[in-house]
Each structure stands twice: as C-alpha cells, then as structure tokens.
DOMAR-436404 format. One record per residue (C-alpha): residue in three letters; x, y, z negated. Coordinates in pm, whole numbers, padded with zeros to 5 digits, always signed. Layout:
N
AlaXYZ...
This chain:
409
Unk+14783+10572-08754Unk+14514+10868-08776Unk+14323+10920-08417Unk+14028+11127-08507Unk+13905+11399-08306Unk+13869+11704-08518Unk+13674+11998-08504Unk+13610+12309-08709Unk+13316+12245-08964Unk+13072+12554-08999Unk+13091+12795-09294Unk+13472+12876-09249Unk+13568+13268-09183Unk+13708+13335-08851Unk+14079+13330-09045Unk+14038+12960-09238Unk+13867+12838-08928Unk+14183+12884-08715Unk+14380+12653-08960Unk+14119+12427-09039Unk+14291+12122-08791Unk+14622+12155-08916Unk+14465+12114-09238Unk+14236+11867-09176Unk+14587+11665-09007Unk+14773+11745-09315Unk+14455+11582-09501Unk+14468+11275-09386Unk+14830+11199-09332Unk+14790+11262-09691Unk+14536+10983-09748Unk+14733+10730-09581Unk+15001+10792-09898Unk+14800+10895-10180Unk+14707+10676-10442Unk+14321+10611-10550Unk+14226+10844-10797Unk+13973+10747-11019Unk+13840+10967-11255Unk+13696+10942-11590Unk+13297+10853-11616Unk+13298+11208-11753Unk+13568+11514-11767Unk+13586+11594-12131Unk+13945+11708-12208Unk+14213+11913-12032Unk+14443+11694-11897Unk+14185+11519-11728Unk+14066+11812-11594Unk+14397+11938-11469Unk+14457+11618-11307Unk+14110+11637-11085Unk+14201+11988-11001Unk+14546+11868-10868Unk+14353+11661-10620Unk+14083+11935-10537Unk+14282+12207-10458Unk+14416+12131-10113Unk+14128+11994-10019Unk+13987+12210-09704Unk+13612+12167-09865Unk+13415+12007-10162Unk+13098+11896-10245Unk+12989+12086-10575Unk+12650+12119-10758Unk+12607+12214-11114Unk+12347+12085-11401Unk+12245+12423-11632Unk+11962+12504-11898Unk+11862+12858-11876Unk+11526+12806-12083Unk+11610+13002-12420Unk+11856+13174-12310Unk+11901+13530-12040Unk+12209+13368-11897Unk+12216+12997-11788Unk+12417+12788-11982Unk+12602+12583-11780Unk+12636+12207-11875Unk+12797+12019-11609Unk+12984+12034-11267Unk+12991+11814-11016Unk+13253+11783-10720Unk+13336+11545-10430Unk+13602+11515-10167Unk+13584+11200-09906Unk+13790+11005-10236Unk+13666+11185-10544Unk+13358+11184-10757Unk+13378+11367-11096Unk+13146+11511-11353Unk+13310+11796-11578Unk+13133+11854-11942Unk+13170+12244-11941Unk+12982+12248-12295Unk+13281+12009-12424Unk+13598+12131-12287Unk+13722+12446-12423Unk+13746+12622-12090Unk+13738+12543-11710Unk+13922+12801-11571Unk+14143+12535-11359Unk+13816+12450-11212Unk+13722+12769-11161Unk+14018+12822-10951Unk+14002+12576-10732Unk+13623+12649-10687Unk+13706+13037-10598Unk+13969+12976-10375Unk+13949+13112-10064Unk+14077+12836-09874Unk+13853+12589-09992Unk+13523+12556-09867Unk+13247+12496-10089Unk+12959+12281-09986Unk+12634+12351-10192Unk+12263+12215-10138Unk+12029+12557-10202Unk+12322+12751-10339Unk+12151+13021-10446Unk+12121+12933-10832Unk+12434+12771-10850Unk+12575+13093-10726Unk+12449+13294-10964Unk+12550+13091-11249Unk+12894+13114-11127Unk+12826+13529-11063Unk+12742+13527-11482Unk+13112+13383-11575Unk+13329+13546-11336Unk+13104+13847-11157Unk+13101+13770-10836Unk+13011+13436-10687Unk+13250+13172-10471Unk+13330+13217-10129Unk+13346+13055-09854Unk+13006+12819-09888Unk+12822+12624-09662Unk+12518+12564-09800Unk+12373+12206-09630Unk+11948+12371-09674Unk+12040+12650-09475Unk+12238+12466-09215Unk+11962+12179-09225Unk+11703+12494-09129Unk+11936+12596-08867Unk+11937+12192-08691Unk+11553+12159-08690Unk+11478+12063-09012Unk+11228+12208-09282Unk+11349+12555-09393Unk+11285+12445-09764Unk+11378+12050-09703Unk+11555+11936-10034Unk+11826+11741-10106Unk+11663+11410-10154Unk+11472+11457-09874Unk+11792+11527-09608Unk+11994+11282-09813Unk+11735+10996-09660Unk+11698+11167-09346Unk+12044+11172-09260Unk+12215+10834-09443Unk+11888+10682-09462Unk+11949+10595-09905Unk+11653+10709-10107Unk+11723+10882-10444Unk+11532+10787-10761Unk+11382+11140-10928Unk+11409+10996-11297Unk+11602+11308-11400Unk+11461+11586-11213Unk+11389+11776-11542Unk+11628+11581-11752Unk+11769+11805-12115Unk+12168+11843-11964Unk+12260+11980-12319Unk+12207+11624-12517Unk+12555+11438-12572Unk+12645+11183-12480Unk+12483+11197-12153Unk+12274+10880-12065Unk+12470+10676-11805Unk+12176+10686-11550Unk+12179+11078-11595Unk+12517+11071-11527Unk+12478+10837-11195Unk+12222+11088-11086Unk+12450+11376-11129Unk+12703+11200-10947Unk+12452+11102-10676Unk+12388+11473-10623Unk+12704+11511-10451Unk+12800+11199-10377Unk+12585+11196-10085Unk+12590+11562-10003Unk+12973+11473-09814Unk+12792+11274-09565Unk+12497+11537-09533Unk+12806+11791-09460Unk+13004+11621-09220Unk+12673+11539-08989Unk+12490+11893-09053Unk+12838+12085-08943Unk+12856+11849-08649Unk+12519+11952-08547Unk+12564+12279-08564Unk+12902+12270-08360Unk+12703+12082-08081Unk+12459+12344-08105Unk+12635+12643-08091Unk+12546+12734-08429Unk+12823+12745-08649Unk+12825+13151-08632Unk+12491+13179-08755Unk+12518+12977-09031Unk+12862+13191-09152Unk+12639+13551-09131Unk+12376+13343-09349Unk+12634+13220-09622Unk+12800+13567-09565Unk+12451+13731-09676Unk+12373+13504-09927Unk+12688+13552-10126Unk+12671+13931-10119Unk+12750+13994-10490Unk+12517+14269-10464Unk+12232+13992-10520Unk+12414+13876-10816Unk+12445+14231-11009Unk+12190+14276-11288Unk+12158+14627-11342Unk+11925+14806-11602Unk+11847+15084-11383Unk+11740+14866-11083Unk+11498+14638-11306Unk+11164+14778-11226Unk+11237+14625-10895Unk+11119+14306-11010Unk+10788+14422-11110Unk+10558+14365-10827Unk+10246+14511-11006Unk+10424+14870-11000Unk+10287+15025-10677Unk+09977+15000-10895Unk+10052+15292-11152Unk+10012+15670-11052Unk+10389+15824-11009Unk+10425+15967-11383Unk+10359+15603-11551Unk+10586+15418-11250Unk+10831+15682-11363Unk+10808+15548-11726Unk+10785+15167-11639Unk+11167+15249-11430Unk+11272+15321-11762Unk+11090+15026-12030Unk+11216+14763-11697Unk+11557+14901-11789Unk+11517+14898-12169Unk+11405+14523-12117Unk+11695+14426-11901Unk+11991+14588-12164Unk+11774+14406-12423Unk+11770+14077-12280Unk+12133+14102-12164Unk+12244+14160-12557Unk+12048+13955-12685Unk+12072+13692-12458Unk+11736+13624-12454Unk+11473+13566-12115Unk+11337+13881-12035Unk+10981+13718-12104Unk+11049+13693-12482Unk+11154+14050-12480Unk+10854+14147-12317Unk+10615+14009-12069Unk+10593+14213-11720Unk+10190+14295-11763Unk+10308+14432-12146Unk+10512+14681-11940Unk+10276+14767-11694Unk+10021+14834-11942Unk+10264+15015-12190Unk+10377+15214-11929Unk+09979+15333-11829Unk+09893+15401-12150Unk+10281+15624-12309Unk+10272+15527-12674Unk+10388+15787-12882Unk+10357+15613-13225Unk+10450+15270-13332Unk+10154+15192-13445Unk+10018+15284-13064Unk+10195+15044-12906Unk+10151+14761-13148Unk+09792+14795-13005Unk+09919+14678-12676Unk+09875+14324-12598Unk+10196+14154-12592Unk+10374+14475-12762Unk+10229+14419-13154Unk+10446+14202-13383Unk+10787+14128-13298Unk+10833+14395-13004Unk+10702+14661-13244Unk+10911+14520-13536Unk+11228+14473-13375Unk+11227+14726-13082Unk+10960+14997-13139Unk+11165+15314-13167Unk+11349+15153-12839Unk+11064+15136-12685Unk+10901+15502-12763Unk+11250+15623-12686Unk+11240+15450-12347Unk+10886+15615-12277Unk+10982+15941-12380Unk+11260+15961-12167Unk+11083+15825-11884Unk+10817+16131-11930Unk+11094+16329-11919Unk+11197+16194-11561Unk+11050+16409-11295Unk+10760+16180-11205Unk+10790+15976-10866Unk+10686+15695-10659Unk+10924+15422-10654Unk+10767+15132-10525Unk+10672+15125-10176Unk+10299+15089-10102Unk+10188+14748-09930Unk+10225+14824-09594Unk+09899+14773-09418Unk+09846+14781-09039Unk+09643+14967-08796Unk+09446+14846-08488Unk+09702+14921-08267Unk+10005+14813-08453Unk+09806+14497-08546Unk+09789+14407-08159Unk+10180+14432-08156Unk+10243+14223-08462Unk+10061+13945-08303Unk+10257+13970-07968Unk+10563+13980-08162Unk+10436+13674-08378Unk+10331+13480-08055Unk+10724+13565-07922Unk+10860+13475-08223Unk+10633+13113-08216Unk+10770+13066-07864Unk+11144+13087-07899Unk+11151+12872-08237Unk+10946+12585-08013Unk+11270+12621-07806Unk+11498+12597-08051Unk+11322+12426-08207Unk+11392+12596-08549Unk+11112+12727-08809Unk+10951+13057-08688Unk+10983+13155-09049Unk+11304+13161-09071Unk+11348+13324-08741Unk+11170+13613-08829Unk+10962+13610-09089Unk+10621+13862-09162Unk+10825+14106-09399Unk+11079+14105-09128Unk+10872+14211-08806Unk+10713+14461-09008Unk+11001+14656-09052Unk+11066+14678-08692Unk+10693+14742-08631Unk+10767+15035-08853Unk+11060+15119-08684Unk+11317+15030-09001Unk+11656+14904-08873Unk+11762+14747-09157Unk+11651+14406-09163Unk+11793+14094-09052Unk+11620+14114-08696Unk+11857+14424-08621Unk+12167+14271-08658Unk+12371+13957-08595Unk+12194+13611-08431Unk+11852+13692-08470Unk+11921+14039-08286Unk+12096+13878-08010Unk+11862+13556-07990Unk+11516+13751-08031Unk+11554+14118-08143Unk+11637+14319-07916Unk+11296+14144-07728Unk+11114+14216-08018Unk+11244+14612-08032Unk+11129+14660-07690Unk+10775+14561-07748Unk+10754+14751-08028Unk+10849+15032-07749Unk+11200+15080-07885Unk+11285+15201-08259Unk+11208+15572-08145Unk+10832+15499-07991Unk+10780+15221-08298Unk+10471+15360-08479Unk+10468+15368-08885Unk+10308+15143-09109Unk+10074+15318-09350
C-alpha cells in the first residue's frame, strides 16, 4: 500500500508542477509491479540503451551528470553519461555506441525533470549536439545556495553534508577517453549521481518549507537561456577583458581578429588558445599588420599563425580598419564620493537581509549587480523577479529611484 505524502519538488514550470502528484502516484503504484532493472556495468550497445531509456522516460525527474574531455579539442567531446532514478544507476559510453539519440530524448523531454550538480558545463555540452540545452533542470548548487549553504559548495561536499557518506577524489582529473574504463572510475562515475537523488529529494524539500521553490525555477529559467549557449563570431571580442584597454580604431579591429578566431576554432575544432592566444590579439590588434612578415613579428602570431592563417588574419585587420572606429567595451566603472557612500549603504542592506535569510550576500546581490542600479541600469537581476521583490525595490529607493540614480563614470 503507498501512503506517502507528496509534494511538488522545485524546478518544475508552473504547467508540470500541477501534474507532478498524479505522476508521482502513478510512479510508485508502478514500483510496487515493476521488476528490478539492472543495468549493464556499462551501456555500450543499442539495445541496452533502448532498454534504460524505456525505464527513464516516465520518470517525473533524473539524476544526470556527464564525464567530457574538451582539452584538444573547441567542442567537448563527450565520453560518458550518467543517470539515476530512485531504482536505476547506469553509465552510457557515448564514444562507443553509434548514437544516443534515445537518450537524448528522454533527457530533452519536457516532462522530465533533470537534476544536475553545477549544470552549467553539462549544459553546454548538451547546447554543442543539439543547440539548445535541456529543460526543465534543477540544478542541486544553486538550490543548495538558495537553503543556506555555500554559493560554490560542490558536490562532494553537499553529498556529506546531507547523507553524511564521504566520496574518495581518486578520479577528479581522471582521462574519460581510455577504454575500457577502470572499474573504480566507473564506481566514481556512478557515485556522481548515485548520491545526487538523495541530495534532490532533501534540497527540494527545503526549499518547499522555505518558500523557495519559485526562486530557484527563475534561476534554472536564466541559466538555461540558450542565449548563453550561442557561440557567435561577431560577439567574440566579448570575451576579451583586456579590450577597454585599446583606443576605439584598434578595439574596432580586435571585434573583428576575436571573430576570425572564433570561425577558426569552430572549423577547425581546435581551443581558441591554439588558434591564437587573447594577448596575441590584443597586441595584433594595437599594432594593424599589413604584411605577413609584420605580424610574424608579433609574439604568439610568428610560425604557425602566420603559416597557416596570415592572409586571414591581414584580411580580418583590414576589414576591421575599414569599420567605422568605436568603443565597444564598456570602461570599468569607477565610483564617485557620493555614489561610493550609497554603494556601501546598499552593501550594508544587502549584508543584513542575507543574515536573515540566511543566504550568501553574494548571491543576493552581488558588486556588478548594485552597480548597475547605482547607475541607474534596469537590467540586472536586482530589477526583476525574487531579488526585486525580496530586496530591490529597497535598494532602488536608496539609490533615490532609477530617475534620481546618479551615473557611474
């Protein structure tokens, strides 16, 4: 007989959340009937695969964590997936099965909640095979910020916090491409979401006591925005942090080598370091090239940048003199006297009402973020959703409201 009192997990929509108790019912009247299912040490053929999928896709949520290399390569390769349901523990060998697109499925349905531990990598290896990343996810280090804990805490450490088991670190930076996997690299990949179904369960509880389920949906909402997941050319330069440095004309140029790098890498599959190194653009960029044999006296650009890619790379610069010259990185925003004196009352506010809830004042608001509103920009995360309603709209109105909010120069 199954007398459980249910109750809606965090990270479902508004929609999936509605049906999550019949589900959850249907879920275990199941398990009463079902038979064990054990699966292979290691998911290396089809049918095996299409038998674990059979039993994951009805499932209201899984645990799921992936093993990838991405140290030669632009794109990580991915080399293994975990996932776990309350009966189920299975590794699948994506470098030996000729496709997982029956995994896939199951992991991009809609219906099925997908519990990750710092999701954010994971994600994006997903975002390289299919475009966009999974939805819906809970991810258990952004709920575990949201309960009290560490806003960084990682798994190992919330694995022993919460079931009290301590995880070995032998394969931390273990080579996931060797076959046959080592048995105790396979235990540890099984370990990684083995115990993340138990970190769920009390984490989603939490937050349900808390009154906290909402925030954690508009933070797993945010973070899989495929917009973070899109790799354009033209928006490369953004990664270049020394660019605020250069006078418009050569920022104008380095907007163009970022993007030359970035098509580059993508075709060639190849980290954007061994294309070129970030300072090799900045410098490149300063000093516009026009000859090959110019830039091969640019450290980092002579040899195999100027063999392979030097027209490319002239081509790039050219065009980028041919841009009408602008500033595109935003200068470091530095305070005056008086806005100074409102940062720290806002900081002081902000240290108060994380004491109370006793979550990190980081991740309440963090510097970049009360800046913006010191500066009167609406666009950060302290203008919308729980942080406006817990602590925003205080924090606008000692700022003196986004109209009287002075600029940042």
């Amino acid at each position: 007989m199954i007398n459980q009192k249910i109750s809606c997990p965090a990270g479902l929509g508004e929609a999936t959340g509605n049906a999550y108790t019949s589900m959850i019912m249907t879920e275990l009247t199941r398990e009463a009937s079902r038979a064990p299912f054990t699966p292979e040490p290691l998911i290396q053929d089809p049918t095996s695969l299409t038998k674990l999928c059979e039993q994951l896709r009805d499932r209201p949520w899984i645990a799921l964590d992936t093993e990838f290399m991405r140290t030669r390569t632009y794109s990580a390769r991915l080399c293994l997936v975990q996932v776990a349901t309350p009966d189920v523990i299975a590794c699948v060998d994506t470098l030996v099965l000729p496709d997982i697109e029956p995994l896939l499925d199951v992991i991009y349905s809609p219906g099925v909640l997908k519990v990750i531990h710092s999701a954010r990598q994971d994600l994006e290896v997903f975002a390289d095979i299919r475009g966009v990343p999974p939805v819906p996810v809970f991810d258990t280090q952004l709920a575990a910020s949201l309960c009290g804990y560490d806003d960084q805490i990682g798994y190992g450490a919330l694995v022993e916090s919460v079931t009290g088991h301590k995880l070995p670190k032998l394969h931390t930076r273990a080579d996931w491409e060797t076959r046959p996997l080592p048995p105790e690299q396979l235990h540890y990949a099984e370990d990684d979401v083995r115990y993340l179904r138990d970190v769920y369960q009390s984490l989603a509880q939490k937050l349900e006591t808390l009154g906290r389920t909402a925030w954690l949906t508009e933070e797993c909402a945010m973070l899989t925005d495929p917009g973070l997941y899109r790799n354009d050319p033209r928006d490369a330069f953004r990664r270049l942090r020394q660019g605020h440095t250069l006078p418009p004309a050569a920022q104008t140029v380095l907007r163009e080598l970022a993007a030359w790098r970035e098509r580059t890498a993508q075709l060639s599959n190849l980290p954007r370091g061994w294309v070129a190194s970030d300072a090799a653009l900045v410098e490149t960029a300063l000093a516009a090239p026009q000859t090959i044999e110019e830039l091969g006296h640019i450290n980092g650009m002579g040899g195999a940048q100027s063999r392979k890619w030097g027209g490319e790379i002239l081509e790039a610069i050219r065009h980028g003199q041919a841009e009408k010259a602008e500033r595109l990185w935003d200068e470091p925003r530095r305070l005056d006297r008086h806005q100074q004196a409102v940062y720290e009352r806002l900081q002081a506010r902000v240290q108060t009402i994380a004491a109370e809830m006793k979550i990190s004042p980081t991740l309440l608001a963090p510097r970049r973020e009360l800046l913006k509103l010191i500066a009167g920009d609406l666009s950060g995360t302290l203008a919308r959703g729980w942080r406006r309603a817990l602590i925003g709209e205080e924090l606008l109105r000692l700022c003196g409201g986004p109209a009287g909010s002075a600029s940042a120069s």
